[in-house]
N, C-alpha and C positions, 0 to 999 in steps of 0.2 A: 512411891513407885520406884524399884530399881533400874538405872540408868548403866545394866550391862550391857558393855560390846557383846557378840555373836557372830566373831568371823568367820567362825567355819559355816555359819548357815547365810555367808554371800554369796557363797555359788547357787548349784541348781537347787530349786526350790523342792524339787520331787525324790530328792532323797537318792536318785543315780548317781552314779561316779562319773564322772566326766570324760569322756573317750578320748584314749589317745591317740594320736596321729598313725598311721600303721608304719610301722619300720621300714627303711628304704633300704635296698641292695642293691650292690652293681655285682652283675656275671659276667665275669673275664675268661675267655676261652682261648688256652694257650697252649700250642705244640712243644707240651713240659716231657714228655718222653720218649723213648725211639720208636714205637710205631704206633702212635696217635695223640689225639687231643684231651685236656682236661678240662671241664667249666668251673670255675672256682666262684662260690655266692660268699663277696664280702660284704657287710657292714658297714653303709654308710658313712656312719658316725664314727666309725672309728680311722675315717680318712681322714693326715691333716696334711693342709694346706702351708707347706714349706719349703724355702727354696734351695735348702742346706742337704746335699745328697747324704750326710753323713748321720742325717737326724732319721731319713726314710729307712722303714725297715719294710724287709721285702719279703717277709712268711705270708704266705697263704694257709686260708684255714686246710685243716687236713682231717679227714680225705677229703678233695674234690668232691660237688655232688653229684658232678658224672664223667666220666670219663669214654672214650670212646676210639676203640681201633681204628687205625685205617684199613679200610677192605681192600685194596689195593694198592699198594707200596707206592710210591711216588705220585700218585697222583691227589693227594692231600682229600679236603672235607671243603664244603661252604657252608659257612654259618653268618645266618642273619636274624637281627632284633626287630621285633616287632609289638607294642604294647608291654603284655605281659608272657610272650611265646618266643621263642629262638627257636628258627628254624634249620635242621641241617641237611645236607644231603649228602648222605657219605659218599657218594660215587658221580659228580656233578658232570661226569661223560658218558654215562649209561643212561639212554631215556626209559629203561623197566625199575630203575631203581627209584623205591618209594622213598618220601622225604619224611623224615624224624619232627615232632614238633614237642619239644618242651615246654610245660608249662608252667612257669615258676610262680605262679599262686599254688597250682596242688602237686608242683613238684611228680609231675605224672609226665609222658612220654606216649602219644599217639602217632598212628602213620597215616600220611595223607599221601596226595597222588603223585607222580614222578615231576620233573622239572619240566616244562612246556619247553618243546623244542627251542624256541629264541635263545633259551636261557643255558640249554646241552654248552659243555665243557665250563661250566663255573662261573661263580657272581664276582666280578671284580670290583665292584661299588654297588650298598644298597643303602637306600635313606627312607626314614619314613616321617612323611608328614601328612600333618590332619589323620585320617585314616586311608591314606593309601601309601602303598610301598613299592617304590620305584627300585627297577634293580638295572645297573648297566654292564654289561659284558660286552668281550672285544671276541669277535668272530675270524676266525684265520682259513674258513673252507670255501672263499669265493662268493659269500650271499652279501 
């Protein structure tokens, strides 16, 4: 009786490929031009961990996967992460203005409903834990 190895048949016994982990990305949303924002989906992996500013290189993939005017000159966008969606409000001092939601699994864009008054003139800190998402703003009209 022959006594070969058979490494490749250590792994799964059913003859599948073995799943790889799904690719992680981080989306950086940056006021890269004169009248608006860009979201840029980089590559995890191709982040490294250094503390030599001269080793960091600073290209972002191009194009953006979305970029975004400002509807209103100075008064900027709020964007907040949540899961797998980034929320934005292009107009975070208008309560008719519907809120943008990315969805970076299918890379698709729906509109959901305007900011809840508490929230009128912009999010200055948002965190999400567990599954809720706390947003805190600083109110300046006397409430």
């Amino acid at each position: 009786m022959s006594k070969r190895q058979h490494s490749h048949l250590d792994g799964d016994l059913t003859g599948k490929r073995p799943r790889r982990a799904p690719k992680k990305h981080l989306y950086l949303v940056l006021d890269d031009w004169d009248t608006g924002f860009s979201i840029y989906k980089v590559d995890a992996d191709t982040l490294q961990d250094t503390t030599c500013t001269s080793d960091v290189q600073f290209g972002f993939p191009d194009p953006p996967a979305l970029r975004f005017p400002v509807p209103v000159r100075h008064l900027g966008m709020s964007f907040t992460a949540f899961g797998h969606s980034i929320f934005i409000a292009t107009n975070p001092h208008c309560p008719q203005t519907p809120i943008l939601v990315y969805d970076t699994e299918i890379a698709g864009i729906t509109i959901g409903p305007s900011l809840p008054r508490s929230l009128l003139g912009g999010i200055d800190i948002s965190v999400a834990t567990g599954d809720k998402l706390y947003a805190l703003t600083s109110r300046h009209d006397g409430e």
